[in-house]
MIGUTOR-54998 format. One record per residue: residue in one letter; x, y, z negated of N, C-alpha, C, O in turn. Coordinates in steps of 0.02 Angstrom, whole numbers, padded with zeros to 5 digits, always signed. Last residue first. Layout:
BEGIN
AXYZXYZXYZXYZ
...
This chain:
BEGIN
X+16781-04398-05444+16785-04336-05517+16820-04296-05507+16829-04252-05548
X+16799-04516-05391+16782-04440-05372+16755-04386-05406+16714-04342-05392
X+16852-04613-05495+16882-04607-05411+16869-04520-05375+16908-04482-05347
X+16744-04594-05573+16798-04571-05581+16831-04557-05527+16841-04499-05509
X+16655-04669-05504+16642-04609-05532+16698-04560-05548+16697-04500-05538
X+16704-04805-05487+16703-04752-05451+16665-04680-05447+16651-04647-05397
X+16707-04840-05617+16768-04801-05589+16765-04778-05505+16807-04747-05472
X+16565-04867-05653+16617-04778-05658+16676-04807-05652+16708-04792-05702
X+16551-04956-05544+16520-04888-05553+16551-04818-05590+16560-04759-05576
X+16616-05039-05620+16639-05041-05550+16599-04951-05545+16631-04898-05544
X+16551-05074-05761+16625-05039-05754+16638-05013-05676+16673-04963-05672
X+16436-05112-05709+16438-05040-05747+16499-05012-05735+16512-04957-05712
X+16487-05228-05644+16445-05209-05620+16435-05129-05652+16427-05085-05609
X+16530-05302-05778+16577-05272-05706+16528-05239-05666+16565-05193-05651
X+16425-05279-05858+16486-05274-05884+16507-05249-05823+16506-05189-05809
X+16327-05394-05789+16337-05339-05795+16364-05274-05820+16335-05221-05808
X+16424-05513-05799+16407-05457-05734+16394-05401-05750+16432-05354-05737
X+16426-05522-05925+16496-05497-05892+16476-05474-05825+16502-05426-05796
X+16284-05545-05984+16347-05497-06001+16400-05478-05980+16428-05427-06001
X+16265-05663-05914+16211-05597-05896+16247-05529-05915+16247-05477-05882
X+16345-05749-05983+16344-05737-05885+16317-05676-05875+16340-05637-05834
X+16300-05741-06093+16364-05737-06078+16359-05718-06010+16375-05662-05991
X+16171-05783-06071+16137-05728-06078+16255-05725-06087+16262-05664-06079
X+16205-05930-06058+16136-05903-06004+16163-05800-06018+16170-05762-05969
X+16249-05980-06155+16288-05967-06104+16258-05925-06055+16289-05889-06015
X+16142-05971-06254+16215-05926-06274+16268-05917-06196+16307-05872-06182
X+16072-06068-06216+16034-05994-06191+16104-05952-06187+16122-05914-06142
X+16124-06189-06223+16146-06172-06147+16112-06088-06132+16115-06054-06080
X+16043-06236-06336+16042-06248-06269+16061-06227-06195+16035-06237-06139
X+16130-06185-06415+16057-06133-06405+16030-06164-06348+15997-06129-06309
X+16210-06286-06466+16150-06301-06521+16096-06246-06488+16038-06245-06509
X+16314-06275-06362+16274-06340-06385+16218-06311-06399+16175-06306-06356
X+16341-06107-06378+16338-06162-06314+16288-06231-06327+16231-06235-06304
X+16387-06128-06510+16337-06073-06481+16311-06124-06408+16267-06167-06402
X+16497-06195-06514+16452-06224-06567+16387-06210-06537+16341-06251-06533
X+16584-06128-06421+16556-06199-06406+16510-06223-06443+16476-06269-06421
X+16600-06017-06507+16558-05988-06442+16546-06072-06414+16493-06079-06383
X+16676-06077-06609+16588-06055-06632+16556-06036-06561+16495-06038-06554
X+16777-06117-06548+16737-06180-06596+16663-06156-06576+16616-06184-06548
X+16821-06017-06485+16807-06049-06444+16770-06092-06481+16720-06111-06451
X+16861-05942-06655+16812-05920-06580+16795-05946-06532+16748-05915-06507
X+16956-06016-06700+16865-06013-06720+16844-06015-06669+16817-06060-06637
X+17074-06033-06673+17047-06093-06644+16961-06067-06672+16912-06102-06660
X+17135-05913-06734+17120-05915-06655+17087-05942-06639+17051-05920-06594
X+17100-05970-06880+17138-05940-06846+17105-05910-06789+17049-05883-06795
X+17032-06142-06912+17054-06075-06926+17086-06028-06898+17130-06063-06873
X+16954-06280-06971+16965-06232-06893+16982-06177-06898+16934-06141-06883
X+16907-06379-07044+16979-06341-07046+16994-06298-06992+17051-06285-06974
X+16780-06426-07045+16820-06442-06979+16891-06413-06975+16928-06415-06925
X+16707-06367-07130+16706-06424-07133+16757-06454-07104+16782-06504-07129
X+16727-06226-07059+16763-06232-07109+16755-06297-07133+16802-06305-07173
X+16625-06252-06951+16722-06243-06917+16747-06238-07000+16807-06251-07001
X+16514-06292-07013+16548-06322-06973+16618-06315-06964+16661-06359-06969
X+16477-06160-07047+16489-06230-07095+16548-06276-07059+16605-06289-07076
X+16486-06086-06924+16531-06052-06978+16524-06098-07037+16563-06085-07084
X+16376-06145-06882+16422-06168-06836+16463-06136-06880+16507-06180-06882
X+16272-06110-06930+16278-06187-06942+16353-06163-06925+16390-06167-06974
X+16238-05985-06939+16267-06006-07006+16288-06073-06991+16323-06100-07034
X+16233-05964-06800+16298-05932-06811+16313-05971-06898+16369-05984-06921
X+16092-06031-06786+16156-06060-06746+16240-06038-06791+16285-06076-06807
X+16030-05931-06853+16029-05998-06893+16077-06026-06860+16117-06054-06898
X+16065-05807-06779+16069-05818-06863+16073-05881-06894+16104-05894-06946
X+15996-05860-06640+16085-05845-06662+16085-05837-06746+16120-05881-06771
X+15855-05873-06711+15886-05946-06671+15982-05916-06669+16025-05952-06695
X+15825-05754-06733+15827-05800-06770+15858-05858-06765+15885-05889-06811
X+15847-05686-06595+15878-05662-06647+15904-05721-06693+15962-05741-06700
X+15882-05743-06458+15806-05750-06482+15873-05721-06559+15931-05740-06564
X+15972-05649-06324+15981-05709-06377+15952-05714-06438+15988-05693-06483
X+15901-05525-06224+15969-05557-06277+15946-05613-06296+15888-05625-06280
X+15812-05491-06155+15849-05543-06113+15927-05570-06168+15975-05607-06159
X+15732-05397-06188+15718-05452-06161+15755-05509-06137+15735-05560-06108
X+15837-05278-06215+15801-05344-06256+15790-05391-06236+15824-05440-06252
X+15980-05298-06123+15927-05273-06118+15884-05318-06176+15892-05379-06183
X+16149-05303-06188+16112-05344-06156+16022-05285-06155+16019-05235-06192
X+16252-05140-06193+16187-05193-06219+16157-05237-06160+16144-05218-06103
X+16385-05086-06173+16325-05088-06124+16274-05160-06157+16271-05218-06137
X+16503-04971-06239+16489-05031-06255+16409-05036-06203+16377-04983-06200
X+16661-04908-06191+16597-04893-06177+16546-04979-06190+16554-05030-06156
X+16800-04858-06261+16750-04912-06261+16705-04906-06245+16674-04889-06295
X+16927-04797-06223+16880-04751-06241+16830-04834-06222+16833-04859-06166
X+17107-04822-06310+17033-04849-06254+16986-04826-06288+16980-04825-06349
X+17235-04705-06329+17192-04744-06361+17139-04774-06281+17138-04752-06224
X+17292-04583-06307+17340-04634-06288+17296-04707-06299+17322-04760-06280
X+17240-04429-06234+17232-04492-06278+17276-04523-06258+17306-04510-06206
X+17267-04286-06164+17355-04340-06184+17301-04394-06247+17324-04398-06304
X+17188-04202-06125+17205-04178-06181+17253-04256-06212+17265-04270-06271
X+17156-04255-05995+17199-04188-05989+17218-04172-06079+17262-04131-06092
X+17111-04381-06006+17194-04385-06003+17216-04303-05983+17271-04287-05963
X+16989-04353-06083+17048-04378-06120+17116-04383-06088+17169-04388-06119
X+16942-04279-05965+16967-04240-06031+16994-04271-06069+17032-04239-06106
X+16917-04405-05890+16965-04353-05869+16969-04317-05919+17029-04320-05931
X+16829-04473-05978+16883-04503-05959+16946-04448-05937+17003-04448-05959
X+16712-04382-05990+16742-04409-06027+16812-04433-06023+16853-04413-06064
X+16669-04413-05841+16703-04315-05862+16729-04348-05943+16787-04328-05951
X+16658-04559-05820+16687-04494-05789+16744-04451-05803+16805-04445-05795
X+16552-04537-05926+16605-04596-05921+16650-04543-05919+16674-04504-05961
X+16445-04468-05847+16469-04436-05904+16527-04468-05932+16561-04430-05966
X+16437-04549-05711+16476-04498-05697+16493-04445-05780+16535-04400-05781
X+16365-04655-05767+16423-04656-05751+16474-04605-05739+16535-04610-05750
X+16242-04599-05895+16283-04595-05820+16348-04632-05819+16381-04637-05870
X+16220-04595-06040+16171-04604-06014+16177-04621-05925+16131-04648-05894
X+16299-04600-06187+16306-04595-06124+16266-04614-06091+16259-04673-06105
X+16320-04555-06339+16282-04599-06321+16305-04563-06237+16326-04506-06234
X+16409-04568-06516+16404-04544-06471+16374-04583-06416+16386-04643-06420
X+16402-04644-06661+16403-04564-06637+16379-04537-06560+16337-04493-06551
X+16275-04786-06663+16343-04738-06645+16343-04690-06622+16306-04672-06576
X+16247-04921-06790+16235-04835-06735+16302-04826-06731+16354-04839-06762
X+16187-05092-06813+16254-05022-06822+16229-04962-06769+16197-04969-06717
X+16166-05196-06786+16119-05166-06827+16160-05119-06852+16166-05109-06912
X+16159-05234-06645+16208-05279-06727+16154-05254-06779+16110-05288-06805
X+16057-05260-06516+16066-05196-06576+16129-05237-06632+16102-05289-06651
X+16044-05381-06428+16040-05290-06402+16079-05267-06463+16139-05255-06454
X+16154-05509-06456+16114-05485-06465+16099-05380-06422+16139-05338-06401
X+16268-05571-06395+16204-05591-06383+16151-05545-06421+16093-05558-06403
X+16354-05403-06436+16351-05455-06409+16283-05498-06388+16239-05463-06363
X+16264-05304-06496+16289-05373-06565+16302-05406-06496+16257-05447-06486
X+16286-05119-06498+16290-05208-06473+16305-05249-06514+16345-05243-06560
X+16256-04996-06573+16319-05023-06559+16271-05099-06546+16230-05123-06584
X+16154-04859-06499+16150-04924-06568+16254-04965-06539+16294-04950-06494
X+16113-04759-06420+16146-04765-06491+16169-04799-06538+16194-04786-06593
X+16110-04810-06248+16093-04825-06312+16141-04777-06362+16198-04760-06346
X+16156-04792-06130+16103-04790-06118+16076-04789-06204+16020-04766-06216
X+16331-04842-06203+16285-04850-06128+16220-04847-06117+16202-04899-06089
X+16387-04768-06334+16339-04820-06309+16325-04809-06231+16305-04754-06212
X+16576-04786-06365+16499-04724-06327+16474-04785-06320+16504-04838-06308
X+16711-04734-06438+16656-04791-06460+16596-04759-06421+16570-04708-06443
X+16900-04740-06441+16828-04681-06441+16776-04739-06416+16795-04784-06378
X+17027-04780-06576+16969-04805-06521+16917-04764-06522+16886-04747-06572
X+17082-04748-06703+17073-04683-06629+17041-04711-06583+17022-04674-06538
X+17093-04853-06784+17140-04846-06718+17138-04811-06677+17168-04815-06624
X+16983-04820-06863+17045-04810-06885+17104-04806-06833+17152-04767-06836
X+16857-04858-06777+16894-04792-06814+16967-04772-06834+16998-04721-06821
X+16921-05002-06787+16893-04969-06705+16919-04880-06717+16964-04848-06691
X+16877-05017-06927+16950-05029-06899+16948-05017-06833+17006-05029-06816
X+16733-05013-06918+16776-04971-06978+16858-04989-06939+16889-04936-06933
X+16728-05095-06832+16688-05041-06820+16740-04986-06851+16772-04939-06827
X+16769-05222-06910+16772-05218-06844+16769-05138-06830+16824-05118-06813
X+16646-05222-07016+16737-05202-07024+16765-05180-06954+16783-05122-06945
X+16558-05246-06951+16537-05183-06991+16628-05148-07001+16657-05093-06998
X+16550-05355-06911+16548-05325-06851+16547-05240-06877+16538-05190-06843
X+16650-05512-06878+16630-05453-06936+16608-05389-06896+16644-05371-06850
X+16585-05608-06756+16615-05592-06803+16593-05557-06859+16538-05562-06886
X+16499-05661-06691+16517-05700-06748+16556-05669-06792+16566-05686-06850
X+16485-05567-06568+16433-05573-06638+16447-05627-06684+16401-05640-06722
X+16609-05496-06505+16572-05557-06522+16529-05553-06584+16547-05537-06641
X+16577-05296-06486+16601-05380-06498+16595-05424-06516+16563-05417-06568
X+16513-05242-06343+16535-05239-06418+16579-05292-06429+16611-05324-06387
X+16514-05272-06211+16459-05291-06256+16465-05279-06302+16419-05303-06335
X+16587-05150-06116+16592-05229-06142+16533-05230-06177+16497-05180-06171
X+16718-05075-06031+16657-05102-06051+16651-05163-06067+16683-05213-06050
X+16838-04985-06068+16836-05043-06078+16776-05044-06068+16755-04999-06105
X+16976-04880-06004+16914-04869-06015+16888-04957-06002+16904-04990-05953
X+17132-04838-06078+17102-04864-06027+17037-04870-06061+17030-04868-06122
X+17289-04824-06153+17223-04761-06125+17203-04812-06042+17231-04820-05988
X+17337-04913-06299+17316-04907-06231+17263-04874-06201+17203-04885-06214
X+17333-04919-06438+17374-04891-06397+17377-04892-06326+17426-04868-06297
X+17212-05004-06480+17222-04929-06516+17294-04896-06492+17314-04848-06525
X+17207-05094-06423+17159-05045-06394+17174-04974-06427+17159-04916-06412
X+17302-05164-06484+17315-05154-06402+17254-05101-06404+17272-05052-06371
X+17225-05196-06597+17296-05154-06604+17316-05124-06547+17344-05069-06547
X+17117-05275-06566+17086-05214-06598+17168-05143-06577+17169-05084-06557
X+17165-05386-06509+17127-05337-06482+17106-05264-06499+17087-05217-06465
X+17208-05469-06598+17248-05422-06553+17230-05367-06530+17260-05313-06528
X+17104-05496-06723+17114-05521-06656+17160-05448-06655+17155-05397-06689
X+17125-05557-06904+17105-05492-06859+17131-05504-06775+17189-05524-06772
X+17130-05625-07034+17134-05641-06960+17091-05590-06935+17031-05583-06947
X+17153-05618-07186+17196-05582-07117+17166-05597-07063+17193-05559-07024
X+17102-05697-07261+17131-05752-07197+17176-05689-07155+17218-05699-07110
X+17018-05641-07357+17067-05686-07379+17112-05697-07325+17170-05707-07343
X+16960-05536-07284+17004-05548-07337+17018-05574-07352+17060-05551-07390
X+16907-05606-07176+16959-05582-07171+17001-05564-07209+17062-05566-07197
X+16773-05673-07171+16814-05707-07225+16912-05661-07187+16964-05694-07179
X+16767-05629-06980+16732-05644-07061+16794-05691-07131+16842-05728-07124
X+16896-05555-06902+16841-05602-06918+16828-05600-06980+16862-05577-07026
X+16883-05402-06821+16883-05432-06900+16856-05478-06875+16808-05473-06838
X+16885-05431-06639+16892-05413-06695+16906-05437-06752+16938-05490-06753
X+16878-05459-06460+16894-05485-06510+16877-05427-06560+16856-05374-06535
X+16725-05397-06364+16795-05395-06378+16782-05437-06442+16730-05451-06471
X+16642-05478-06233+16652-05450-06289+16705-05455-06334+16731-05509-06345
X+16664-05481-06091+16614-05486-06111+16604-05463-06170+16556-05425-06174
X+16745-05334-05966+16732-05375-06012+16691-05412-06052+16651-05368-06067
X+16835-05206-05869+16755-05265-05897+16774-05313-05930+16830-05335-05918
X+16909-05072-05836+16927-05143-05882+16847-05175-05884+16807-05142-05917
X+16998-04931-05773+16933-04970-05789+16939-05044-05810+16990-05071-05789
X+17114-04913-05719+17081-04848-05772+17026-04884-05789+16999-04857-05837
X+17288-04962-05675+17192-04984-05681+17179-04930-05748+17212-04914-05797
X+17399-04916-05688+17359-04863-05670+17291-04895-05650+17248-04866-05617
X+17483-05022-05729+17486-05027-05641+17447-04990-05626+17431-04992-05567
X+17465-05035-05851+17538-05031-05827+17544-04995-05761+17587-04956-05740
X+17326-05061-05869+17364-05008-05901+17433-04985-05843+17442-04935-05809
X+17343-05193-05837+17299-05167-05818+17302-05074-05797+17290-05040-05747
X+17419-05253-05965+17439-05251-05881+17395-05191-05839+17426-05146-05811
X+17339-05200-06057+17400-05181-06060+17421-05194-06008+17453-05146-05984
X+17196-05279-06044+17209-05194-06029+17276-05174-06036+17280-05115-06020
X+17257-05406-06047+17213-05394-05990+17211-05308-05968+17219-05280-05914
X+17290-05417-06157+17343-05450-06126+17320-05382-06064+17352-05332-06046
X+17180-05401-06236+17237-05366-06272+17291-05365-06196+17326-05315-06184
X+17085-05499-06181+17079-05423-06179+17135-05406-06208+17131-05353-06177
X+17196-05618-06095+17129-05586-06155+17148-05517-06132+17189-05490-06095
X+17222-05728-05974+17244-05649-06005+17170-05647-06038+17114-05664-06020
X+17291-05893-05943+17261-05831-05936+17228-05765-05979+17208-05784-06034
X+17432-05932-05879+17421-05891-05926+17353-05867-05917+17348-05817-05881
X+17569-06067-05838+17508-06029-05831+17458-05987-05874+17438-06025-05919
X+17737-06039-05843+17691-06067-05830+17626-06033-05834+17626-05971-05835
X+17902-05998-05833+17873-06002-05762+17784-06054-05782+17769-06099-05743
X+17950-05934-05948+17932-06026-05931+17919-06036-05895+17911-06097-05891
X+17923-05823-05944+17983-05835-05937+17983-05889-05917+18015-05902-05866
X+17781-05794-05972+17790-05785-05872+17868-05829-05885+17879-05872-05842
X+17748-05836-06091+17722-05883-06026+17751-05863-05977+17758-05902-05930
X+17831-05734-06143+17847-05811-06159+17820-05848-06099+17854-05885-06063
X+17749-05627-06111+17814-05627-06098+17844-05707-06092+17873-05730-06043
X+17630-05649-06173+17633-05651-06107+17710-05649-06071+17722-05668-06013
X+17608-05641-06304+17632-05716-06264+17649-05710-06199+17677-05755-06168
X+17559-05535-06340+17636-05555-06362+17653-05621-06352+17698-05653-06380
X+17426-05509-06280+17495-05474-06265+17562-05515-06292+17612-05519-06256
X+17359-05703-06259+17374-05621-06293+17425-05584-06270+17472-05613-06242
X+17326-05794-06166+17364-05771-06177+17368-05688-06194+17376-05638-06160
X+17286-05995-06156+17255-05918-06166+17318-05887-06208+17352-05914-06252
X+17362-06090-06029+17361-06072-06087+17332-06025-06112+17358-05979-06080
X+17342-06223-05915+17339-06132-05922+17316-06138-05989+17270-06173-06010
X+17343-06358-05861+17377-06327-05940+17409-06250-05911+17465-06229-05896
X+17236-06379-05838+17230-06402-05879+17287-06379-05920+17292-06377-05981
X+17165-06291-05683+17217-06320-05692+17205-06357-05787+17144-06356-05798
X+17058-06223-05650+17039-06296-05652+17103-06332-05664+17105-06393-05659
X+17048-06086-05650+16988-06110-05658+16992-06163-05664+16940-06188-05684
X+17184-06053-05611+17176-06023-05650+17092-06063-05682+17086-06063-05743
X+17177-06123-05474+17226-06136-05523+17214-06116-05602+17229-06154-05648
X+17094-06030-05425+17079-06098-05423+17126-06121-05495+17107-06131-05553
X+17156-05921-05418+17081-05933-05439+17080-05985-05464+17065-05993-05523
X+17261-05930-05315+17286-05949-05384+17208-05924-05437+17219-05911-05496
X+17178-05953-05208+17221-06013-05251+17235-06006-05300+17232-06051-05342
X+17128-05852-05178+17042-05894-05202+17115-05964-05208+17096-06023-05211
X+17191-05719-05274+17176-05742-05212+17136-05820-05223+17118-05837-05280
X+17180-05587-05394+17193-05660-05377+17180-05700-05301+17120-05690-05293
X+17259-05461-05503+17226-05467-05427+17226-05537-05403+17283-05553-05385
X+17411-05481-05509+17349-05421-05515+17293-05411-05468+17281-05374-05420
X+17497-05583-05602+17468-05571-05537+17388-05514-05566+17345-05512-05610
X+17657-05632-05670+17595-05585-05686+17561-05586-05604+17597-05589-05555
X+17723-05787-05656+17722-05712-05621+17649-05700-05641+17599-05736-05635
X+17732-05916-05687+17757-05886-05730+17776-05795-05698+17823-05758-05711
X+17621-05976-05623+17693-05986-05602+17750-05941-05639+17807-05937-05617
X+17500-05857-05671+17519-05909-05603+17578-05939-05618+17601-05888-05644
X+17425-05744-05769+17501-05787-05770+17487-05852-05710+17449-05896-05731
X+17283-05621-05713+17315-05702-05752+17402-05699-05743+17433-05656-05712
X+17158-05519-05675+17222-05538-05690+17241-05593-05738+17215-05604-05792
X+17078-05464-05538+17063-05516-05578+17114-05531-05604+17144-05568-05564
X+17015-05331-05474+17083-05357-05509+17072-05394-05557+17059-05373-05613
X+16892-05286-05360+16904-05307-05416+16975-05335-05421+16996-05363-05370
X+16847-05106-05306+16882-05165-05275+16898-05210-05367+16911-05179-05418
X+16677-05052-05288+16773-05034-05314+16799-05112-05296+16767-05160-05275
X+16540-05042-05241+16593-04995-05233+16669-05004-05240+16713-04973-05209
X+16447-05123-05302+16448-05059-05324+16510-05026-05287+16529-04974-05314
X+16505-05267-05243+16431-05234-05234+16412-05161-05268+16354-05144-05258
X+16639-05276-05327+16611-05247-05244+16554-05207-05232+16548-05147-05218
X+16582-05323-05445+16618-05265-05445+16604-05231-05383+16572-05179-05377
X+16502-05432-05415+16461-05376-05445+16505-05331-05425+16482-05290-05385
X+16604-05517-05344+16564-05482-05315+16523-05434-05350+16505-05388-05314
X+16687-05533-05487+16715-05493-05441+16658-05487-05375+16672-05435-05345
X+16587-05618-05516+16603-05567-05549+16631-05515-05504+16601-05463-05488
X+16576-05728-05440+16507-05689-05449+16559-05641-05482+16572-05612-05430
X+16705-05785-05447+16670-05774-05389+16640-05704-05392+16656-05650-05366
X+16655-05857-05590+16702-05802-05573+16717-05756-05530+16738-05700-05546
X+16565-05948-05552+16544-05863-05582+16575-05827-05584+16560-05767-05583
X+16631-06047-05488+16578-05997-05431+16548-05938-05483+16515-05891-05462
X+16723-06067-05603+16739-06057-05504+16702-05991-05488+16716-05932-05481
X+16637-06143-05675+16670-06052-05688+16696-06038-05638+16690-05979-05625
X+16585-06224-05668+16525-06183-05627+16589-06117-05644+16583-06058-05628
X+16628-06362-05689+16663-06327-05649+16633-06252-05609+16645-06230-05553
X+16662-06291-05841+16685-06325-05760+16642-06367-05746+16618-06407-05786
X+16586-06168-05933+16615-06234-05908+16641-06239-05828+16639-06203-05778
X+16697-06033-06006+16638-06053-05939+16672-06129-05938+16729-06151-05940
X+16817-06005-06063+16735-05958-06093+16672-05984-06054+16614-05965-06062
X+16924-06019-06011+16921-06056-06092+16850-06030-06112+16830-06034-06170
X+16937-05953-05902+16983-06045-05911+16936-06075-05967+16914-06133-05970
X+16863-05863-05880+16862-05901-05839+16903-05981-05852+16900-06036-05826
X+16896-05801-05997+16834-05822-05977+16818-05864-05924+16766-05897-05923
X+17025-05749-05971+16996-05802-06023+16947-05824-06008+16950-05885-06003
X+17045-05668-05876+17037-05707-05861+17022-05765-05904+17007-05820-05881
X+16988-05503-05836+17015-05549-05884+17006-05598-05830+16982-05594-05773
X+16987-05367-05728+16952-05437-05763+17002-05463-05806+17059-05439-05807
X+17004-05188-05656+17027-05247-05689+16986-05291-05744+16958-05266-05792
X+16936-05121-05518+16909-05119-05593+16937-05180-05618+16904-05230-05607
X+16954-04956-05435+16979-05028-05473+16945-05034-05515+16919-04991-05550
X+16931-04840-05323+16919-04875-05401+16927-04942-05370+16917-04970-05316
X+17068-04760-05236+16976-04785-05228+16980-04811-05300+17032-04802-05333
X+17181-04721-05223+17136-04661-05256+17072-04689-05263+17025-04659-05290
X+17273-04754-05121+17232-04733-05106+17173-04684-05140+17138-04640-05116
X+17348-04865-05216+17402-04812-05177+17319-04747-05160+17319-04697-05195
X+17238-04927-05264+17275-04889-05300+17315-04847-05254+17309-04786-05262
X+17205-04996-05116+17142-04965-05171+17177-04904-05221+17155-04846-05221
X+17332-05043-05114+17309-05016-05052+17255-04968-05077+17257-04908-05064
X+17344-05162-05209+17376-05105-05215+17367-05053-05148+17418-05019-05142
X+17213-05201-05186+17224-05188-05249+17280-05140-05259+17279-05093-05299
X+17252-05276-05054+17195-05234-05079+17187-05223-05138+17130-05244-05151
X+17382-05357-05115+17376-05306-05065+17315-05261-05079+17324-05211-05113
X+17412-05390-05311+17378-05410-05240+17369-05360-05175+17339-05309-05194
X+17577-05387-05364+17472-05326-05339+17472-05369-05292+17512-05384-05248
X+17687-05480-05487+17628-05446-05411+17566-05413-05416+17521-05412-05457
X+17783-05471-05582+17724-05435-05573+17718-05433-05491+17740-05393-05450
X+17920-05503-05559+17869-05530-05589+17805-05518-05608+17775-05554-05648
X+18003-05412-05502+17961-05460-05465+17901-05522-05514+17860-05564-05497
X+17952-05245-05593+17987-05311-05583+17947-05369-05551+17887-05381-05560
X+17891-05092-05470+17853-05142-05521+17906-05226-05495+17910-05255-05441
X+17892-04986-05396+17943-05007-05444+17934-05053-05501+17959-05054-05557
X+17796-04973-05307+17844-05005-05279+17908-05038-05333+17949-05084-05325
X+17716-04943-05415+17698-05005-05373+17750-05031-05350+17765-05090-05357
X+17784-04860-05561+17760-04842-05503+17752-04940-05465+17780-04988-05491
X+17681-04888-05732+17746-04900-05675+17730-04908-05601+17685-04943-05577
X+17654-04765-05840+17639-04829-05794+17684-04803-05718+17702-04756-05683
X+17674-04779-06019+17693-04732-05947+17668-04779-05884+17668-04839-05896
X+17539-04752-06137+17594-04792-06107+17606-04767-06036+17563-04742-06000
């Protein structure tokens, strides 16, 4: 996708100043979501982790772009109001790519998934993206179709994603098989194994393994001298010690997939059901080891792009 010069960006898109000062300049960026902050963290502690995120980014180097819908204007980059707004208002809406148009026209509040999150991101020459874990296949897909956005936006957008893999409720074998299919390029971070999200391992391998920020990097620059158009995924495992007790997510993930079909819960509406189901029944571990995933998520991502920055 072509990206649009700063100055020639519609008033409905703002850069935050140090964000567009960072970009005019050549330093690393590293663009956020903002789901996580409306619809993925209680209140009122998502304030002060949100906070925490964009300081991991700093604390390595790059400047953070926290992006949402405000007032029906894209913003790139947040200031500690429309933070606020975005963390405690009640009717910010979660917003895929093909809502985001609808929310800015209405002049109301949006905050951005990964589909939403790397296509702005994209627009304005962010080369780096964090994240906790992407959408995918959900389970029972054959019958239901329900496949997240996420997978379609990644398979046309050249931007570099870290993340945890993807949610471990989902399908994580289809997921993988449809990652392939969209030219999505797939590198472990220190590992071979593909991420289960709360978990270190799903129980999947992967071709290819990265051990630096600076192999990111030289990765990244040979995809835009040989024209990808796709996201190169760099997935970063929780550390064992510190994922989510195996047995205890297996028995959580079967209750809570009774549950949301007891509960007619279908569609879109799972994933917040089962990451709230997760929340309750691990005692707060599922949220414990969520927090541990997006820092350090931004914290990897901030690193290679400034790896990149000087590549």
């Amino acid at each position: 996708m072509p990206v649009v010069a700063l100055e020639a960006l519609p008033d409905r898109i703002l850069v935050a100043p140090e964000v567009a000062e960072a970009l005019g300049a050549g330093r690393a960026v590293v663009a956020l979501e903002s789901t996580i902050i409306s619809h993925g963290l209680p209140r009122p502690r998502n304030l002060e982790i949100a906070a925490d995120i964009e300081a991991a980014v700093r604390g390595q180097g790059a400047v953070p772009a926290t992006i949402a819908v405000v007032g029906g204007v894209v913003r790139i980059g947040l200031d500690a109001e429309a933070l606020g707004v975005i963390a405690t208002s009640e009717d910010v809406v979660k917003v895929s790519l093909r809502d985001v148009a609808t929310v800015a026209a209405r002049g109301g509040h949006g905050a951005t998934t990964v589909a939403s999150t790397a296509h702005l991101a994209a627009l304005v020459g962010i080369d780096v993206f964090a994240t906790g874990g992407l959408g995918g296949v959900h389970r029972e897909a054959r019958e239901t179709w329900d496949e997240s956005a996420d997978l379609t936006t990644l398979g046309t957008t050249p931007i570099t994603i870290v993340s945890a893999g993807v949610k471990s409720i989902l399908d994580v074998p289809a997921t993988l098989e449809r990652l392939e299919t969209l030219n999505v390029a797939v590198v472990g971070f220190g590992t071979d194994r593909f991420p289960g999200f709360y978990l270190n391992d799903s129980g999947f391998g992967l071709d290819w393994r990265v051990d630096s920020p600076e192999e990111v990097a030289a990765i990244m620059a040979a995809r835009r001298d040989l024209g990808a158009d796709s996201t190169l995924l760099v997935t970063n495992p929780l550390p064992v010690d510190r994922q989510v007790d195996p047995d205890l997510h297996e028995r959580v993930l079967h209750e809570g997939l009774a549950a949301a079909t007891a509960a007619g819960v279908r569609g879109k509406d799972v994933t917040p059901f089962l990451l709230a189901h997760f929340h309750e029944a691990t005692g707060g571990e599922s949220l414990r080891a969520n927090i541990e995933i997006i820092l350090g998520n931004a914290a990897l991502a901030a690193r290679i792009a400034v790896a990149a920055a000087n590549h």
